[in-house]
C-alpha positions in Angstrom: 5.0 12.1 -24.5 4.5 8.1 -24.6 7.9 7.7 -26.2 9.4 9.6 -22.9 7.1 7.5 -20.8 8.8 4.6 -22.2 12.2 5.3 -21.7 11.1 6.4 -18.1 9.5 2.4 -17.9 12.9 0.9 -18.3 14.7 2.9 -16.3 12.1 1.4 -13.2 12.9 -2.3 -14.4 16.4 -2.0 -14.9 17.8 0.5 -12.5 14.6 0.7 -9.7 15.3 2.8 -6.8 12.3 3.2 -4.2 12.2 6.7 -5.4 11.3 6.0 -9.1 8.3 3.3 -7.9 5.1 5.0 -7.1 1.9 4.1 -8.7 1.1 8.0 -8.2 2.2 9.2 -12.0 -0.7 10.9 -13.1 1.5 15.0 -12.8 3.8 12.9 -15.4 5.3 16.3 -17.6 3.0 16.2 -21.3 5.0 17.2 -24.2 3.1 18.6 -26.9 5.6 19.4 -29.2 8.2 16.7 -31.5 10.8 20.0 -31.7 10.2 22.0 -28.5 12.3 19.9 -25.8 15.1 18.0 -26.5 13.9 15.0 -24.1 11.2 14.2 -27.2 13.9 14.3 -30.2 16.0 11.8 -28.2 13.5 9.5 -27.2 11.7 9.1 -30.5 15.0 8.8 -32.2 16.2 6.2 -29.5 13.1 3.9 -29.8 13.4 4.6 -33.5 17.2 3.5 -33.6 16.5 0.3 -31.2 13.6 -0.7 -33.6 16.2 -0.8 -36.6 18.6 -2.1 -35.0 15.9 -5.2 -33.4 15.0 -5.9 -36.7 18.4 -6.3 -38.4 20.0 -8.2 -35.7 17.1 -10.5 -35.0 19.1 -13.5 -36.0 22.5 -12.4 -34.6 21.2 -11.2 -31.3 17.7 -12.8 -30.9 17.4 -12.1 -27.3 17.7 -8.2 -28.0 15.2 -8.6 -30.8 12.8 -10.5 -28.7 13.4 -7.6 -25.5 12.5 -4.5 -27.7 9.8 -5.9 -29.8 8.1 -7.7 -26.4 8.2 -4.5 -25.1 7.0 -1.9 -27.5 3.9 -4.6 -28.5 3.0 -5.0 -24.9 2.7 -1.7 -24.7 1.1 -1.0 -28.0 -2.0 -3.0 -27.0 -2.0 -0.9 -23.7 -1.2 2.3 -25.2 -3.7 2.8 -27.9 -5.8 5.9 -29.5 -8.1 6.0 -26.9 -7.9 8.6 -24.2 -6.5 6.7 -21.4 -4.1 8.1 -18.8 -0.5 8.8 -20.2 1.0 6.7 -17.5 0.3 4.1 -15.4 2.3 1.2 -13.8 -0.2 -1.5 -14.2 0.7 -1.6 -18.1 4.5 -1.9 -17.5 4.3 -5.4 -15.8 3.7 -7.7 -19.1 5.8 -5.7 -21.0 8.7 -5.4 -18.4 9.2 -9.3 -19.0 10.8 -9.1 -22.8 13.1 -6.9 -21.3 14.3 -9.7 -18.6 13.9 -12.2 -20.5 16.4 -10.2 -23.1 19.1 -9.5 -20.6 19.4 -12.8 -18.9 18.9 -14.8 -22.2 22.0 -12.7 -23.8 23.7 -13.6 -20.6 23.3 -16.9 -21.0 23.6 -16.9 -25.1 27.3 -15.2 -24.4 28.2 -18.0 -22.1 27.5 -20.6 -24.5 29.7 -19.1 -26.8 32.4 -18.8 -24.6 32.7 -22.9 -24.8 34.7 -22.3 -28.1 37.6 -20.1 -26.4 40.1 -21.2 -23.9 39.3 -22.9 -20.6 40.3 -19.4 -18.1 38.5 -17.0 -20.8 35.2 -19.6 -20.7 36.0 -19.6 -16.6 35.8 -15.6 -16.7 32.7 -15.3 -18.9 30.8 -17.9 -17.2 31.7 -16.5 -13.4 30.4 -12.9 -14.8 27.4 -13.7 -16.2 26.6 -15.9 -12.8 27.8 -12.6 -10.9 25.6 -10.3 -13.1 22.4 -12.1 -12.4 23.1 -12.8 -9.3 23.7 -9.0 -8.4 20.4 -8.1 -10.6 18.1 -10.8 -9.0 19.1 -9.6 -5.2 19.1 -5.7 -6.2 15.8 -6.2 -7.3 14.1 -8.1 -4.5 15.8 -5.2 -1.9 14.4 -2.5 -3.8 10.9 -4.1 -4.6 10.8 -5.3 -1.5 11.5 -2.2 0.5 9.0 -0.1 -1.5 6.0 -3.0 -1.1 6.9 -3.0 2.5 6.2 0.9 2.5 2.8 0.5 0.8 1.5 -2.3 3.6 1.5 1.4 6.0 -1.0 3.8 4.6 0.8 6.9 6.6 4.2 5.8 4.9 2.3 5.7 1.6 0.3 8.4 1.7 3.6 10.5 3.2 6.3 9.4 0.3 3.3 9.9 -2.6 3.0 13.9 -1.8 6.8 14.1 -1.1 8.1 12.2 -4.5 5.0 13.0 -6.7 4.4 16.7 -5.7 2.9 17.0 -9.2 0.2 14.2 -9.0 -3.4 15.5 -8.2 -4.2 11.6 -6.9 -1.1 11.6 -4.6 -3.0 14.7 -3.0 -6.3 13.0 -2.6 -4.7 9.4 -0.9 -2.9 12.0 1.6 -6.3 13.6 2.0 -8.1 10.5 2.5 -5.7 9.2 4.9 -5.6 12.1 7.3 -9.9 12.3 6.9 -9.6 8.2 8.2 -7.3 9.4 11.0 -9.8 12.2 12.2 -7.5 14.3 11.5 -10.1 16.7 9.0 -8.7 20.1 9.1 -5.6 18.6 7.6 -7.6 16.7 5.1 -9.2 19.8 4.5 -6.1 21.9 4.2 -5.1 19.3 1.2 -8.5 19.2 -0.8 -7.9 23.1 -1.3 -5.0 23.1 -2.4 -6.3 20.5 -4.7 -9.4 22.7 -5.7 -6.8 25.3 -6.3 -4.2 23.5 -8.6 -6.6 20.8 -10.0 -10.3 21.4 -9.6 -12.5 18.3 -9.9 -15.2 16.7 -9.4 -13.5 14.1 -7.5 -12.2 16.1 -5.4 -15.1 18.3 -4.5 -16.9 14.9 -3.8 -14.2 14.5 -1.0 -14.5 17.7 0.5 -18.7 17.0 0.4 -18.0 13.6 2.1 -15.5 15.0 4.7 -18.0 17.9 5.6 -20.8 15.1 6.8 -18.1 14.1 9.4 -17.3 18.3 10.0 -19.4 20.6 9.3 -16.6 23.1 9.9 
């Protein structure tokens, strides 16, 4: 499952869409089985083929080297043998820096060696690079700073957590808690059983407790 997770990481950092950021990741699918879905054989093969290829290239491409292996040790002292949640966004950040640090380094790597060719070609290479970063640098703010915006409004965050993680049992109880701070307790209440149905916790239960000493219907 963690080698999925991974993939699904840098997909956030390098293509992030408002829909693929939410700290809600907790109904992330578990994969118990190398050989039963195809999505496992790929992903372990992938990280597998990227390790090789890190090491083997770490001279020729030191930037790609320094990416992957930045990334899969970040997350190797968050992702350990203890029995922590599968996924969570807080252990992305560190890690999430080789990988920008890899692309913009290459960038800047493949315009240095452009100085050797001819004045247009070194022109051309130069412009794209500037062009590439440029695009990534304001893509990123617009998303990032879209989705932040939506979490400053509890009723926007609470609203997009149940309707993008549908499978996330903690989604459920930040929609319950917000509607229980509105007053609004017969929807809270409404979402607390359906978590007691699909999920039933302790957690949970001590929400529906709590929300009964403000209703006692």
């Amino acid at each position: 499952t963690e080698s999925v997770i991974l993939l699904d990481y840098v997909d956030k950092i390098l293509l992030p869409t408002p829909y693929k950021l939410n700290i809600f990741n907790d109904g992330f699918p578990i994969y118990k089985d190398l050989f039963a879905e195809l999505i496992t054989i790929k992903a372990v093969s992938l990280w597998l083929a990227l390790t090789a290829l890190a090491y083997f290239f770490r001279k020729k491409a030191p930037f790609f080297a320094f990416a992957v292996f930045w990334f899969l040790s970040g997350h190797l002292l968050e992702s350990s043998i203890f029995g922590l949640e599968l996924y969570f966004e807080h252990r992305n950040y560190l890690p999430s820096l080789g990988l920008i640090i890899g692309i913009v380094g290459t960038v800047v790597e493949l315009g240095n060696k452009a100085e050797s060719y001819s004045q247009n070609f070194k022109k051309i290479v130069n412009y794209s690079c500037i062009t590439l970063i440029s695009v990534l640098s304001i893509g990123f703010v617009l998303v990032y700073g879209a989705e932040v915006a939506s979490w400053k409004n509890p009723g926007t965050m609470a609203i997009s957590a149940l309707t993008e993680r549908p499978n996330s049992m903690r989604a459920h109880q930040e929609a319950a808690s917000f509607f229980a701070n509105l007053g609004q307790f017969e929807s809270s209440a409404k979402i607390l059983n359906k978590i007691e149905q699909r999920w039933p916790s302790t957690g949970a239960y001590a929400q529906y407790l709590m929300l009964k000493c403000f209703d006692g219907n």
